[in-house]
PDB file with SEQRES, HELIX, SHEET and CRYST1 records, atoms N, CA, C and O in Angstrom:
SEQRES   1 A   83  UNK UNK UNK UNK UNK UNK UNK UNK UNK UNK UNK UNK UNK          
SEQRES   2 A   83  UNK UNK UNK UNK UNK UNK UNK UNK UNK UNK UNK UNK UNK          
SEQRES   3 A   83  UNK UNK UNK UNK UNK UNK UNK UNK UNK UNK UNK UNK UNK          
SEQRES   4 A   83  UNK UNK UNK UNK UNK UNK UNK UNK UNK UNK UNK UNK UNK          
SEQRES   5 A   83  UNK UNK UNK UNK UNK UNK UNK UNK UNK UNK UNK UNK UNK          
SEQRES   6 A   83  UNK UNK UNK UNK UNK UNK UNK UNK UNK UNK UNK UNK UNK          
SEQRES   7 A   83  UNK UNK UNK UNK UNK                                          
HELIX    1 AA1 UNK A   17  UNK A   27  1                                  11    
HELIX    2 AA2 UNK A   44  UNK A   52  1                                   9    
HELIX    3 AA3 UNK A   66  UNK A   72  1                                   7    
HELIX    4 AA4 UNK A   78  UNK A   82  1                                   5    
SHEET    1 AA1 3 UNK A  33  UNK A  38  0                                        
SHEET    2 AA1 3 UNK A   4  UNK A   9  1                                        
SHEET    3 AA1 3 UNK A  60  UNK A  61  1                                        
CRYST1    1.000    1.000    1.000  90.00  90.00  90.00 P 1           1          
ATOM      1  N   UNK A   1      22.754   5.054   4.765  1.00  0.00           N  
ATOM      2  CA  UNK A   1      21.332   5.109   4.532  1.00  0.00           C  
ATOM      3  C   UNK A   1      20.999   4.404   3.217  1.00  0.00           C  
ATOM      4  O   UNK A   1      21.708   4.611   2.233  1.00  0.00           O  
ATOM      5  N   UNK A   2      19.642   3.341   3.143  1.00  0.00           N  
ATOM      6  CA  UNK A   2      19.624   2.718   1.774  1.00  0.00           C  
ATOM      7  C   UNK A   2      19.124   3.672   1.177  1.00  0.00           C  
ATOM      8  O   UNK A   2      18.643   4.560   1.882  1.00  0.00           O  
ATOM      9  N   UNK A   3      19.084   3.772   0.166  1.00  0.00           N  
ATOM     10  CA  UNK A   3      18.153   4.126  -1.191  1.00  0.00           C  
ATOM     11  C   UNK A   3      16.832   3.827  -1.386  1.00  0.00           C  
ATOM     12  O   UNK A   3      16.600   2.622  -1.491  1.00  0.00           O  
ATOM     13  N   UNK A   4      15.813   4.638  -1.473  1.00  0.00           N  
ATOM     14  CA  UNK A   4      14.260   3.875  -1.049  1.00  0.00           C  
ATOM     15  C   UNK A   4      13.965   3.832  -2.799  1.00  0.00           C  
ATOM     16  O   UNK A   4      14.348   4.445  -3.795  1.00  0.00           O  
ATOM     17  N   UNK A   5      13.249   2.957  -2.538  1.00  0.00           N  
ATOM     18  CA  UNK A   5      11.991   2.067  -3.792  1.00  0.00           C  
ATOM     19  C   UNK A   5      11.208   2.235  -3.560  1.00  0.00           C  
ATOM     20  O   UNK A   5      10.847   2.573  -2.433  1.00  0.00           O  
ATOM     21  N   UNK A   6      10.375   2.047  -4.751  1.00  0.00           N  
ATOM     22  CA  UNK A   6       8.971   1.487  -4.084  1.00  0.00           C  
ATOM     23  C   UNK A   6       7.851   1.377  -5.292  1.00  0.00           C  
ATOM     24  O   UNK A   6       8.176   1.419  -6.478  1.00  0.00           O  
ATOM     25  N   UNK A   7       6.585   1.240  -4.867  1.00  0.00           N  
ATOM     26  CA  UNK A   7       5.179   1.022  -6.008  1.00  0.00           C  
ATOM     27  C   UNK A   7       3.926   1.660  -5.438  1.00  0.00           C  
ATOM     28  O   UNK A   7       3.339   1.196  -4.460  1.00  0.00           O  
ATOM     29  N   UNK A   8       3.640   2.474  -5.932  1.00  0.00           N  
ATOM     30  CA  UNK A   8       2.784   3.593  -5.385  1.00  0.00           C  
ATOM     31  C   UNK A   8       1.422   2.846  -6.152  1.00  0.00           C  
ATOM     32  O   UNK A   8       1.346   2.286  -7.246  1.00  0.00           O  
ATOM     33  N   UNK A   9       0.528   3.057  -5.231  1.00  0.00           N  
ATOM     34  CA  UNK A   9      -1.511   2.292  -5.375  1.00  0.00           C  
ATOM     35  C   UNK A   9      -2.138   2.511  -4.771  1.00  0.00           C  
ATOM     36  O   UNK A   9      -1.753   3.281  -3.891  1.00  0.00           O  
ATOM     37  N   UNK A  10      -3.394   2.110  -4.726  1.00  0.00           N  
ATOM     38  CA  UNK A  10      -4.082   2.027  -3.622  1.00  0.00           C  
ATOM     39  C   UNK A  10      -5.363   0.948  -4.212  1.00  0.00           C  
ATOM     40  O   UNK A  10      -6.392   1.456  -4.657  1.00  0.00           O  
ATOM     41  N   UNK A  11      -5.194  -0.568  -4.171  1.00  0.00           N  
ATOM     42  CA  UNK A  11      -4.957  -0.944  -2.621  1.00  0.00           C  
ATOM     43  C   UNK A  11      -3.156  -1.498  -3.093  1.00  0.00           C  
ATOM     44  O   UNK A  11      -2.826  -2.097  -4.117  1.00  0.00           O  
ATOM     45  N   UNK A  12      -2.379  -1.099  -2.093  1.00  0.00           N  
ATOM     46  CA  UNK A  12      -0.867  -1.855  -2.765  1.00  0.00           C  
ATOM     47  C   UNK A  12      -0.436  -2.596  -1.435  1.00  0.00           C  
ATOM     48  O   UNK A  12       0.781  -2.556  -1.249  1.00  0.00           O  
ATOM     49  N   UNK A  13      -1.130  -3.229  -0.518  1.00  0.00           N  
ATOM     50  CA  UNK A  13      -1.013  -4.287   0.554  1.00  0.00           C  
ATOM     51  C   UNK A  13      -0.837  -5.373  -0.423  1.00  0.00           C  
ATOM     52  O   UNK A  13      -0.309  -6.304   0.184  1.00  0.00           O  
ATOM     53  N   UNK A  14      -0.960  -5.570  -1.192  1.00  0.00           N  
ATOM     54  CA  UNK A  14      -1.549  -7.289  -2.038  1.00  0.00           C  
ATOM     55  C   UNK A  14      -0.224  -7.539  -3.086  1.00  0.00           C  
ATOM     56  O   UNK A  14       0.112  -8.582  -3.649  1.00  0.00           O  
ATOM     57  N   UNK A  15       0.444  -6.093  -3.136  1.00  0.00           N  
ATOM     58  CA  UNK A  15       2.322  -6.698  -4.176  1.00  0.00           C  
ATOM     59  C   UNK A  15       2.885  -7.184  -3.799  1.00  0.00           C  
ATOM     60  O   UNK A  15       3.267  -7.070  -2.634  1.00  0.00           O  
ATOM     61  N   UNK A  16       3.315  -8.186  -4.800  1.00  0.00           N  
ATOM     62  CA  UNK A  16       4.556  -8.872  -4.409  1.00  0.00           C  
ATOM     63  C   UNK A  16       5.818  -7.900  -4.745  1.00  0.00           C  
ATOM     64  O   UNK A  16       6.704  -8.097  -3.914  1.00  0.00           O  
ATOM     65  N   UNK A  17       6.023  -7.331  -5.297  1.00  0.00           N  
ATOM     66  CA  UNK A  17       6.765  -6.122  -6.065  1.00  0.00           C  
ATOM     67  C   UNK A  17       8.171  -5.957  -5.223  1.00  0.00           C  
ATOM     68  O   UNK A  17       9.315  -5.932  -5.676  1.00  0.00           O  
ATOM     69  N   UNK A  18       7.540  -5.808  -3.266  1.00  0.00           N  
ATOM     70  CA  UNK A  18       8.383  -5.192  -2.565  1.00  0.00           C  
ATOM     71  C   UNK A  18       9.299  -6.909  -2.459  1.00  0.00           C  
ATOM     72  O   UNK A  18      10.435  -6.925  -2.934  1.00  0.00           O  
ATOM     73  N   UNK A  19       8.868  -7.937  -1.983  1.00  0.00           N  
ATOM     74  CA  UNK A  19       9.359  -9.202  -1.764  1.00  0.00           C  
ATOM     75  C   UNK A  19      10.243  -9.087  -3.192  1.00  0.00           C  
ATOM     76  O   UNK A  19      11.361  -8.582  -3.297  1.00  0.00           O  
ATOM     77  N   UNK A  20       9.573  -9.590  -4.080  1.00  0.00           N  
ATOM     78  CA  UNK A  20      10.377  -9.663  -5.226  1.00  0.00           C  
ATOM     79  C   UNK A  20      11.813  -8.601  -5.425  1.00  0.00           C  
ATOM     80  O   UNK A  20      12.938  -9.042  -5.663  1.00  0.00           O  
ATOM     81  N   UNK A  21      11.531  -7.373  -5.291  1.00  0.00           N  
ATOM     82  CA  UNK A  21      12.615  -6.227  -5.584  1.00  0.00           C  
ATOM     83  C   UNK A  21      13.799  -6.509  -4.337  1.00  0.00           C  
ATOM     84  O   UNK A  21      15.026  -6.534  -4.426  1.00  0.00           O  
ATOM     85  N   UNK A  22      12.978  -6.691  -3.255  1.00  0.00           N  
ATOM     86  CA  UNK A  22      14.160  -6.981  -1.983  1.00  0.00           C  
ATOM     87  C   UNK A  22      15.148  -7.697  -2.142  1.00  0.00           C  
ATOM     88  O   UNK A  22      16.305  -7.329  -1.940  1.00  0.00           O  
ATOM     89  N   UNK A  23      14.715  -9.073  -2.615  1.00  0.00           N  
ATOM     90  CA  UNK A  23      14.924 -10.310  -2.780  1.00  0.00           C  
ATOM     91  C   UNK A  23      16.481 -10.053  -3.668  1.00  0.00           C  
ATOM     92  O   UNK A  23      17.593 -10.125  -3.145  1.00  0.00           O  
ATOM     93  N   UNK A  24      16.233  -9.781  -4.938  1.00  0.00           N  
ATOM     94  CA  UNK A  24      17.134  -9.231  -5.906  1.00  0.00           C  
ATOM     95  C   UNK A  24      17.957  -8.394  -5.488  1.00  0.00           C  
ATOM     96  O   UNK A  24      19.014  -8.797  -5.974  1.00  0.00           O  
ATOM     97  N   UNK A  25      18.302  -6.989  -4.582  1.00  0.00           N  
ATOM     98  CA  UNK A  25      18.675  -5.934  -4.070  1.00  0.00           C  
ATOM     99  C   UNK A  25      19.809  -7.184  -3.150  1.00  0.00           C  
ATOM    100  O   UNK A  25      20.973  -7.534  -3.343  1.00  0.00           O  
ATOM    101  N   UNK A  26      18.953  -7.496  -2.313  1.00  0.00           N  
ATOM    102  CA  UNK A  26      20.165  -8.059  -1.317  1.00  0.00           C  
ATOM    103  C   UNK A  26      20.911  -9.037  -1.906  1.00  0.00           C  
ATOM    104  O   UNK A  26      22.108  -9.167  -1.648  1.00  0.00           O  
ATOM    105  N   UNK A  27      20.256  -9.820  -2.765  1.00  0.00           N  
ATOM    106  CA  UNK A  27      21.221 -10.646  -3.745  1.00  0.00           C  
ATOM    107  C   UNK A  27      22.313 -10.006  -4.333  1.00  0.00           C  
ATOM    108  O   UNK A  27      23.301 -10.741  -4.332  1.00  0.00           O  
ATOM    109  N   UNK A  28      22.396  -9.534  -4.549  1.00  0.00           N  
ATOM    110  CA  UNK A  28      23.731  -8.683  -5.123  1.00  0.00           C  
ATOM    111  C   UNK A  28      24.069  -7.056  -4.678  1.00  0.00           C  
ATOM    112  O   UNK A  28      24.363  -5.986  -5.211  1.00  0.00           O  
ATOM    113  N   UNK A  29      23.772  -7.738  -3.092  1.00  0.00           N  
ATOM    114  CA  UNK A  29      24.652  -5.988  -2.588  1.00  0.00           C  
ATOM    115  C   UNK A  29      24.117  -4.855  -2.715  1.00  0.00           C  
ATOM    116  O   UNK A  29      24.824  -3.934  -2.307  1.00  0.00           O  
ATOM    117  N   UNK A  30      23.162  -4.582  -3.117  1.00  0.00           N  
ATOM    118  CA  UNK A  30      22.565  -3.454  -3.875  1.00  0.00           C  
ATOM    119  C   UNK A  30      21.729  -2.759  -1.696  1.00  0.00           C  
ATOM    120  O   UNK A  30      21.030  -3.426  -0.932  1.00  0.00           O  
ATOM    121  N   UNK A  31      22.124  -1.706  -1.552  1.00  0.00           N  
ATOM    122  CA  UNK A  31      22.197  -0.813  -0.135  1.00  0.00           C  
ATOM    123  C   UNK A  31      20.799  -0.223  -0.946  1.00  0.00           C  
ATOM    124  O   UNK A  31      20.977   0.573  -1.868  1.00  0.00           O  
ATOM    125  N   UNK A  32      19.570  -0.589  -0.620  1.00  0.00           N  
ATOM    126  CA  UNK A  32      18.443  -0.225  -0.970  1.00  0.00           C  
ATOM    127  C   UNK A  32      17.211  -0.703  -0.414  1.00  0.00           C  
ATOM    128  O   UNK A  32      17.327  -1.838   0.048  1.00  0.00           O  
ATOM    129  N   UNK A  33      16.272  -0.289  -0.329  1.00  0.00           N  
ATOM    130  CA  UNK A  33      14.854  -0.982  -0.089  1.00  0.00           C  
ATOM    131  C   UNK A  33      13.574  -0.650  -1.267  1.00  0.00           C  
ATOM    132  O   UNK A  33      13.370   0.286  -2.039  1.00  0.00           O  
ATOM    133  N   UNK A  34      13.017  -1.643  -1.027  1.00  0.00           N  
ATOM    134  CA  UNK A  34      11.752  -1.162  -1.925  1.00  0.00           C  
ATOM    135  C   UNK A  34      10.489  -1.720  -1.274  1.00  0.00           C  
ATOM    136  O   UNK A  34      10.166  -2.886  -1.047  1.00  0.00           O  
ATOM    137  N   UNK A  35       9.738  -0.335  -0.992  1.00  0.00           N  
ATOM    138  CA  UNK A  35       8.151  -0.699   0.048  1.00  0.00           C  
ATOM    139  C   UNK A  35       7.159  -0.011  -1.276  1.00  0.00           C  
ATOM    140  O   UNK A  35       7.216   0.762  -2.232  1.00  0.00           O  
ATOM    141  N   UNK A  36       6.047  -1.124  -0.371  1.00  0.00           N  
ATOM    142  CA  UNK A  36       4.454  -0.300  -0.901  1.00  0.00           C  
ATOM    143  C   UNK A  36       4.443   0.931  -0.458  1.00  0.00           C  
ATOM    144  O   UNK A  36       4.932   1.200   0.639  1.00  0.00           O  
ATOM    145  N   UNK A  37       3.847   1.919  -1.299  1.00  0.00           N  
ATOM    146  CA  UNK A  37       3.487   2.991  -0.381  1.00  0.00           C  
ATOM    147  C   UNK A  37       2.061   2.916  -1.359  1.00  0.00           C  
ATOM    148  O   UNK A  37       1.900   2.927  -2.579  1.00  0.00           O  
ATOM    149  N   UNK A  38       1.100   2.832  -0.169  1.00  0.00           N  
ATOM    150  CA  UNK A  38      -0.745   3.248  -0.891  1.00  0.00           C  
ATOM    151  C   UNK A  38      -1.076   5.122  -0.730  1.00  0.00           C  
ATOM    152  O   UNK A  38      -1.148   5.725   0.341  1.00  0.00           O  
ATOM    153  N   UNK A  39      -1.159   5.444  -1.468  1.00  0.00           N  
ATOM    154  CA  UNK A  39      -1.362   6.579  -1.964  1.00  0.00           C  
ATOM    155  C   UNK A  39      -2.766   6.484  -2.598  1.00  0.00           C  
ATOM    156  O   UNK A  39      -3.095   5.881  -3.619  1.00  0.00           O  
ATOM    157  N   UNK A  40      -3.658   7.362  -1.592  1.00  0.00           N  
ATOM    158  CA  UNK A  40      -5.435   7.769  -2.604  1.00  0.00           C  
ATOM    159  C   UNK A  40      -5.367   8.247  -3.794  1.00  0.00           C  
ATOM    160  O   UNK A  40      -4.296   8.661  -4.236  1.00  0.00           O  
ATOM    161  N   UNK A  41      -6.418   8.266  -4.458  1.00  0.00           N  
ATOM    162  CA  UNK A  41      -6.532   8.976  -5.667  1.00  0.00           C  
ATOM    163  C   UNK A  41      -6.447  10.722  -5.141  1.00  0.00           C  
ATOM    164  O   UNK A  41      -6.630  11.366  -4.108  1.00  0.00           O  
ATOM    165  N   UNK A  42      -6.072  10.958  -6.496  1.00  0.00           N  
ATOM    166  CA  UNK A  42      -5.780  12.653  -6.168  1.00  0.00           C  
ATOM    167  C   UNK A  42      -4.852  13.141  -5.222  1.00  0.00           C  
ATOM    168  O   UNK A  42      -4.927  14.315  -4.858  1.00  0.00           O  
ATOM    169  N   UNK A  43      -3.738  12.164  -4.655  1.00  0.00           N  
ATOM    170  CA  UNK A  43      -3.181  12.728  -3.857  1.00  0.00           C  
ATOM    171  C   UNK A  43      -1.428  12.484  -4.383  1.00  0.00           C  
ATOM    172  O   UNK A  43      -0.473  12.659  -3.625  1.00  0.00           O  
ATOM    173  N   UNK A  44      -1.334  12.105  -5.653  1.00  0.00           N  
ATOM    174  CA  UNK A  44      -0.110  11.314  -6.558  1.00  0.00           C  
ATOM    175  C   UNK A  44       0.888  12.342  -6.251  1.00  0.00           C  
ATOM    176  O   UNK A  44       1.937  12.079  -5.662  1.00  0.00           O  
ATOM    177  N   UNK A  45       0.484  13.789  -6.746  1.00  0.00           N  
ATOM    178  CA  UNK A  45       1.019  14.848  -7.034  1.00  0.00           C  
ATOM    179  C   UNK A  45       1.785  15.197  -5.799  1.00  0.00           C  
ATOM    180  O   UNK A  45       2.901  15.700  -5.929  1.00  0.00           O  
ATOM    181  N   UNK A  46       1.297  14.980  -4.636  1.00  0.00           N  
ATOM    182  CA  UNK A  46       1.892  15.630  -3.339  1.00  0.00           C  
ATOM    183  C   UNK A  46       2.900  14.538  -2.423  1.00  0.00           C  
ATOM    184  O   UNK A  46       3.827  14.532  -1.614  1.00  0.00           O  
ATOM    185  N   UNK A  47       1.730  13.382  -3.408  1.00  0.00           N  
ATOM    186  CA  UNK A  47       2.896  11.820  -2.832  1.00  0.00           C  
ATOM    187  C   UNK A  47       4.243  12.187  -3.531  1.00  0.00           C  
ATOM    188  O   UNK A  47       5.229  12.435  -2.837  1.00  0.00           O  
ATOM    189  N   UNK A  48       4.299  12.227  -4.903  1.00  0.00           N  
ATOM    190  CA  UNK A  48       5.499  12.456  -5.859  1.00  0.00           C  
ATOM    191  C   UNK A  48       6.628  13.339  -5.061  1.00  0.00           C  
ATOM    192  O   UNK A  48       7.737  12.816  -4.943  1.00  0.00           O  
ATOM    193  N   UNK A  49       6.441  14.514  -4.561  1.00  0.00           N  
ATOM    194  CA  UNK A  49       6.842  15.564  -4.660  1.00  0.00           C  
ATOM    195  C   UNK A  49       7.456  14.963  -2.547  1.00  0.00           C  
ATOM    196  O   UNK A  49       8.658  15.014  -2.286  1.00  0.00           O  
ATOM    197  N   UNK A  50       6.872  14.694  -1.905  1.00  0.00           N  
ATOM    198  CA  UNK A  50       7.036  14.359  -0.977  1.00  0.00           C  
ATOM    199  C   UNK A  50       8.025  13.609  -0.793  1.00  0.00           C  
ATOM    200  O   UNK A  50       8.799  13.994   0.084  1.00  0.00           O  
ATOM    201  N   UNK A  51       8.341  12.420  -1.450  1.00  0.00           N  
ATOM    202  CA  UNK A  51       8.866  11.349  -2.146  1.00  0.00           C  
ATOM    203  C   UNK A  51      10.441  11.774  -2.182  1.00  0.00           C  
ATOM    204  O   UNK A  51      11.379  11.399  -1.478  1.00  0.00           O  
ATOM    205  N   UNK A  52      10.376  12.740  -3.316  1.00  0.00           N  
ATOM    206  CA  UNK A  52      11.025  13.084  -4.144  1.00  0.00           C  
ATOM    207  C   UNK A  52      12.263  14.120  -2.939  1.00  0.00           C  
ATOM    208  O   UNK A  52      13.489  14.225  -2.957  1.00  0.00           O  
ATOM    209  N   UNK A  53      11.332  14.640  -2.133  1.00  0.00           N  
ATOM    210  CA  UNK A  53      12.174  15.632  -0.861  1.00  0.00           C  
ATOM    211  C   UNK A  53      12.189  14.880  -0.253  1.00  0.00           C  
ATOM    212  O   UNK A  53      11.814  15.417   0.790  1.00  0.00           O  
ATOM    213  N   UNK A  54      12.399  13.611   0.028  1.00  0.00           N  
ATOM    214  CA  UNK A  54      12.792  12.928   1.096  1.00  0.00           C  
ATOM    215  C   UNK A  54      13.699  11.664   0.636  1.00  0.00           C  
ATOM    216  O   UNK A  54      13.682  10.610   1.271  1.00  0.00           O  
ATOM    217  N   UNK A  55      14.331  11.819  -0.285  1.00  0.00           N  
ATOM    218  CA  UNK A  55      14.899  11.068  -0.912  1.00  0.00           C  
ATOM    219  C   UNK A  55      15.211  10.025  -1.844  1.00  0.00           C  
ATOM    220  O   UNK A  55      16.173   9.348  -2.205  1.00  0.00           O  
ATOM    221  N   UNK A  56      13.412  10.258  -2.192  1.00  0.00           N  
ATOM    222  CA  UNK A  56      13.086   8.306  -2.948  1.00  0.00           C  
ATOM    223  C   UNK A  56      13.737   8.672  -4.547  1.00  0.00           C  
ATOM    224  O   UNK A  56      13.821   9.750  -5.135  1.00  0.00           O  
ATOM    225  N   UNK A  57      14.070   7.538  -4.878  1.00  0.00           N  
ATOM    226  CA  UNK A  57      14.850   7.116  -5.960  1.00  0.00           C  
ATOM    227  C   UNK A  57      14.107   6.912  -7.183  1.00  0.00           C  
ATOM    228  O   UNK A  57      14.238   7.302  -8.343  1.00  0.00           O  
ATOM    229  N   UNK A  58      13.371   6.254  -6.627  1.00  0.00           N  
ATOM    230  CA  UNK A  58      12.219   5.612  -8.225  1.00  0.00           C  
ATOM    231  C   UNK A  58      11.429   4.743  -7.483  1.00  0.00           C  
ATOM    232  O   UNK A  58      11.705   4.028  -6.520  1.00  0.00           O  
ATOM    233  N   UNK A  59       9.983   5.003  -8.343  1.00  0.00           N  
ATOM    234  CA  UNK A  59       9.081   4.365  -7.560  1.00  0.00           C  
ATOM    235  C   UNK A  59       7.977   4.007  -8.994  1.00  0.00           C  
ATOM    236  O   UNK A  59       7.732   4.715  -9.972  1.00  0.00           O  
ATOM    237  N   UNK A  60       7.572   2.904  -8.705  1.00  0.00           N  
ATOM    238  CA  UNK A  60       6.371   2.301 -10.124  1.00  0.00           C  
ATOM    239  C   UNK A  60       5.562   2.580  -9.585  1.00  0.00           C  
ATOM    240  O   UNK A  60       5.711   2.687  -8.368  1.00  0.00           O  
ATOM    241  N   UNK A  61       3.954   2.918 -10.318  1.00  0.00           N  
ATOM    242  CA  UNK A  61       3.036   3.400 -10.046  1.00  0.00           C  
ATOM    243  C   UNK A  61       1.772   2.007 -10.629  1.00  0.00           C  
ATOM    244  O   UNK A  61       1.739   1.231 -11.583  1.00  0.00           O  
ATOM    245  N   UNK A  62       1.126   2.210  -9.766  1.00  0.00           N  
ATOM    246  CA  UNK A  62      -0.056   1.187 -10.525  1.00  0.00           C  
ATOM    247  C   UNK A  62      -1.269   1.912 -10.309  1.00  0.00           C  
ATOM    248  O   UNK A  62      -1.227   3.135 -10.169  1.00  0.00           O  
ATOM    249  N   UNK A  63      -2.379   1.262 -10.266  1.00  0.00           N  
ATOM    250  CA  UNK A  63      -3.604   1.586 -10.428  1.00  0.00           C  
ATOM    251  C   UNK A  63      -3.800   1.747  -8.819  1.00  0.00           C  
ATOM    252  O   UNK A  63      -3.383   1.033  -7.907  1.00  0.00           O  
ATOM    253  N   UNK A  64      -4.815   3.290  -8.786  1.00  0.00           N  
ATOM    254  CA  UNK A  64      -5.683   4.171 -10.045  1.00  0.00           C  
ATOM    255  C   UNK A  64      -4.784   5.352 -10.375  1.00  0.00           C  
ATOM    256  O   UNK A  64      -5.066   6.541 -10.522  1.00  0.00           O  
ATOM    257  N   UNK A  65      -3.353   4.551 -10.470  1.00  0.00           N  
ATOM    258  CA  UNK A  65      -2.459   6.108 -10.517  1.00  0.00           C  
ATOM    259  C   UNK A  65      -2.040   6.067 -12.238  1.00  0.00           C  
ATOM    260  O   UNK A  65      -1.477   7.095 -12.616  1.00  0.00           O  
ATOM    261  N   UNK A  66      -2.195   5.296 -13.002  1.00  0.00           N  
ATOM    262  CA  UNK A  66      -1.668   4.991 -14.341  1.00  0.00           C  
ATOM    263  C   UNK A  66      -1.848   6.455 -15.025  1.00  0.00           C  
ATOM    264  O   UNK A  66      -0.725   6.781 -15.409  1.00  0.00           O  
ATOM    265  N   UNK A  67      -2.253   6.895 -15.161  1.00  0.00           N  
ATOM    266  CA  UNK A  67      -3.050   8.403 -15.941  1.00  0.00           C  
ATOM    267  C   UNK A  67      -2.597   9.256 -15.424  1.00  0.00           C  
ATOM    268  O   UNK A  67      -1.698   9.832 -16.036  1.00  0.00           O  
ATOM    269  N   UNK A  68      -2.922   9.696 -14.249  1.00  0.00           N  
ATOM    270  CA  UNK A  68      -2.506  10.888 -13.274  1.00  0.00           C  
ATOM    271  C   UNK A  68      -0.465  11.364 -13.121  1.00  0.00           C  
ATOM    272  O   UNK A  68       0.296  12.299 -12.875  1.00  0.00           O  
ATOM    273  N   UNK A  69      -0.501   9.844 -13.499  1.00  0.00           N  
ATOM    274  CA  UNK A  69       1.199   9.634 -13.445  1.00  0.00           C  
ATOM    275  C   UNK A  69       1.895  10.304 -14.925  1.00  0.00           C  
ATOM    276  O   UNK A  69       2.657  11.231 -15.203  1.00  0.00           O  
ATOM    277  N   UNK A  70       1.287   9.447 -15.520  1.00  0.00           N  
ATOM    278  CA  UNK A  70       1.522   9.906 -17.162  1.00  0.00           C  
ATOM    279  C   UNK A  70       1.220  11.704 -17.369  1.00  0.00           C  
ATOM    280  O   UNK A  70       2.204  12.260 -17.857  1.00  0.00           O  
ATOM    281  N   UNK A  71       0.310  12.430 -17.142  1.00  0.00           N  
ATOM    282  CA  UNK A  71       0.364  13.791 -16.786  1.00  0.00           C  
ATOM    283  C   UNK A  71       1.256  14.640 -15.888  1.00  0.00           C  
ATOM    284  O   UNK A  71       1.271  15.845 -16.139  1.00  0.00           O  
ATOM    285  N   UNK A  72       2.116  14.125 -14.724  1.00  0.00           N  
ATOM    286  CA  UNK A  72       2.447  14.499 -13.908  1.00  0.00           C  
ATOM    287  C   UNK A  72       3.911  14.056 -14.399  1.00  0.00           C  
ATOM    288  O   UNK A  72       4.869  14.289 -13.663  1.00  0.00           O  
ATOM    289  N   UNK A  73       4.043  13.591 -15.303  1.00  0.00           N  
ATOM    290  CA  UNK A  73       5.486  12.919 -15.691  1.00  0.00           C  
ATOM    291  C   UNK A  73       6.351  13.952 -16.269  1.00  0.00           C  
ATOM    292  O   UNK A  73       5.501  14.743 -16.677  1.00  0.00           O  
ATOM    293  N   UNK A  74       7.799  14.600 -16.651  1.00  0.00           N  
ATOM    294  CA  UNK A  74       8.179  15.598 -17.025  1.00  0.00           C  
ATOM    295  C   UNK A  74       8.576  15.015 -18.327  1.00  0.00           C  
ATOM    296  O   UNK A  74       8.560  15.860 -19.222  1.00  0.00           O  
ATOM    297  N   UNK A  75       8.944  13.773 -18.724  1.00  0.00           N  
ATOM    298  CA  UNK A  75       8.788  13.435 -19.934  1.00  0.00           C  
ATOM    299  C   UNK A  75       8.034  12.451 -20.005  1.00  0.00           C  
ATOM    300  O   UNK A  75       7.534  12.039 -18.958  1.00  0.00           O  
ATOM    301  N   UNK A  76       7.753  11.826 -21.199  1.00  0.00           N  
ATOM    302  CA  UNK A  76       7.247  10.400 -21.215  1.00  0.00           C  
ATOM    303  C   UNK A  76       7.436  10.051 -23.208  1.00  0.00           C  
ATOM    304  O   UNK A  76       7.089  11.001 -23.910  1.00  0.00           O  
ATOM    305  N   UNK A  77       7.812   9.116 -23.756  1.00  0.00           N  
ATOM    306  CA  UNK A  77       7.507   8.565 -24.372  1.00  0.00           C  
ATOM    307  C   UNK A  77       6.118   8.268 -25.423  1.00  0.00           C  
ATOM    308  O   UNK A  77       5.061   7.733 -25.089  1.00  0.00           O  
ATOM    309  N   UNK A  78       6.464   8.749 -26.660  1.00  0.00           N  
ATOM    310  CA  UNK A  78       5.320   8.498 -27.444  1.00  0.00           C  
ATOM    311  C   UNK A  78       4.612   7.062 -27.028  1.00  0.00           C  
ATOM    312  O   UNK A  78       3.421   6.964 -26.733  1.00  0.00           O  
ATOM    313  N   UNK A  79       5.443   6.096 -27.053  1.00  0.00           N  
ATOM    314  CA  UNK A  79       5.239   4.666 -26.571  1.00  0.00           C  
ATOM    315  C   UNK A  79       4.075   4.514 -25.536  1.00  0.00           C  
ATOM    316  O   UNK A  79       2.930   4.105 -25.725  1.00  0.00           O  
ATOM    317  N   UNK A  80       4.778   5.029 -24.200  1.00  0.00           N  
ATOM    318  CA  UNK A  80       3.806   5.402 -22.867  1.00  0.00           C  
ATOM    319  C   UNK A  80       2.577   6.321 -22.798  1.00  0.00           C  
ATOM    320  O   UNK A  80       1.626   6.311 -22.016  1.00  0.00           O  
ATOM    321  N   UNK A  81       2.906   7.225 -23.978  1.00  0.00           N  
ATOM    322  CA  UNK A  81       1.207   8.018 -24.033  1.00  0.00           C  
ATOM    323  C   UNK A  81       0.141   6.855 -25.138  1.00  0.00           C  
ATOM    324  O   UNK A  81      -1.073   6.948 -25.319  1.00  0.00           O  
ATOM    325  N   UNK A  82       0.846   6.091 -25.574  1.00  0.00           N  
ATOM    326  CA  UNK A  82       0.050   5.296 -26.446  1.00  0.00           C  
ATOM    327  C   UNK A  82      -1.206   3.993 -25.413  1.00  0.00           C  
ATOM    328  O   UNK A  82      -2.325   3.496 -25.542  1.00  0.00           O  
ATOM    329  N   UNK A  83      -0.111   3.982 -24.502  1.00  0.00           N  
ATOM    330  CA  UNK A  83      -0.228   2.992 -23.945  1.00  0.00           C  
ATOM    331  C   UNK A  83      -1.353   2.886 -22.646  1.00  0.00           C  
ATOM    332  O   UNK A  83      -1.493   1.827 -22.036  1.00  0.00           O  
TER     333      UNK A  83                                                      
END                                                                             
């Protein structure tokens, strides 16, 4: 079974993120995938957690999740709350 990826948004039809990450992964062997997943606002928390019981690995977040993410994060970086 690969290892899932991915970039959580909404709208996240329009990344290159998943092409790009694939691209690299199979280049060097790497037993993984990385998809869009569009996730609404207000729904990060249950995406995360969903995610998370079903095996996903790591996933980047973009907009309108930037904030909601940073709260929902168990650590984060002085850096990343600055930011």
């Amino acid at each position: 079974m690969k290892a899932q990826y991915g970039v959580i948004g909404d709208p996240i039809a329009h990344s290159l993120s998943p092409l790009i990450h694939n691209g690299w992964m199979a280049e060097h062997g790497i037993q993984a995938k990385y998809v869009p997943l569009q996730v609404k606002a207000r729904e990060l928390a249950v995406a995360l957690d969903t995610l998370e019981l079903d095996g996903g690995r790591g996933f980047n977040v973009t907009l309108p999740h930037k904030e909601d993410a940073l709260h929902l994060a168990r650590a984060a970086s002085e850096t990343a709350r600055r930011i």
